[in-house]
C-alpha positions in Angstrom: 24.2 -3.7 -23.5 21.6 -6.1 -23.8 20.8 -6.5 -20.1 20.2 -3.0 -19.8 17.4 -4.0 -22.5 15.8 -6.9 -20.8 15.5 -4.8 -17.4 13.6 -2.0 -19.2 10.3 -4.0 -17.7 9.6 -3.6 -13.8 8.7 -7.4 -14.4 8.9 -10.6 -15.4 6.9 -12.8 -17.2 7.0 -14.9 -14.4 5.8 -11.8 -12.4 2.8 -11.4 -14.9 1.4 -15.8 -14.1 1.8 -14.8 -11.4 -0.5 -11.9 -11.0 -3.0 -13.6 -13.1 -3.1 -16.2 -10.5 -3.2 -13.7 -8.0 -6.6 -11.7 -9.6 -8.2 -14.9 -10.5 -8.1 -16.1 -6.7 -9.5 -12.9 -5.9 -12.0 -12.9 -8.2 -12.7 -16.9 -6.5 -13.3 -15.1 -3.1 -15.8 -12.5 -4.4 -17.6 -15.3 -6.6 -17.6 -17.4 -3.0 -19.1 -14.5 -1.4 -22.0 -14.3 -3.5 -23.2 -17.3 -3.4 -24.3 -17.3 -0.4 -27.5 -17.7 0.8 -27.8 -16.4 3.8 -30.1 -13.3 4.4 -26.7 -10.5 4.2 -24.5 -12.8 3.2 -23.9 -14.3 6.8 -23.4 -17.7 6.1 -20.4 -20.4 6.0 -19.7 -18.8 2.3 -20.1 -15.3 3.0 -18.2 -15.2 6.4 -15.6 -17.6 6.7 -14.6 -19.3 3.0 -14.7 -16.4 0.5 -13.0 -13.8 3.0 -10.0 -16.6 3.5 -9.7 -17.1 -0.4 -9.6 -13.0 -0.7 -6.7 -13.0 1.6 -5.0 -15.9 0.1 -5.5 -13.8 -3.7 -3.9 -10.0 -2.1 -0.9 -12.5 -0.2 -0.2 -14.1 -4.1 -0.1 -10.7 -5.3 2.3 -9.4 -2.7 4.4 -12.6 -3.4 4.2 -11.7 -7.6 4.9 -7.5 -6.8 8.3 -8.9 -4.9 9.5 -11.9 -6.3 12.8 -11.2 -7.9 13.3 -11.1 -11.8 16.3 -13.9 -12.8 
């Protein structure tokens, strides 16, 4: 009876860091992006870095959505 109480959550703390890890890497990429200083943002920062650390923040997410609760 008490496992049926534990699963009521979709998930786990674990799930939760890791989501917050996910957003803040995301948030990184945007910051990244920003900083650039080329007219448009079409530098080094604006093109290449910050889009890399975006995709690296949605692939953590994916990974925290699907890990499995323990």
């Amino acid at each position: 009876m008490s496992d049926k109480k534990k699963s009521q959550f979709a998930f786990s703390k674990e799930n939760y860091k890791w989501m917050l890890i996910g957003l803040g890497t995301l948030l990184l990429g945007f910051i990244i992006m920003s900083l650039d200083k080329e007219p448009h943002g079409q530098g080094f920062l604006g093109l290449t870095l910050g889009p890399i650390i975006i995709v690296a923040g949605f692939i953590i997410e994916f990974f925290a959505i699907f890990k499995k609760s323990k």
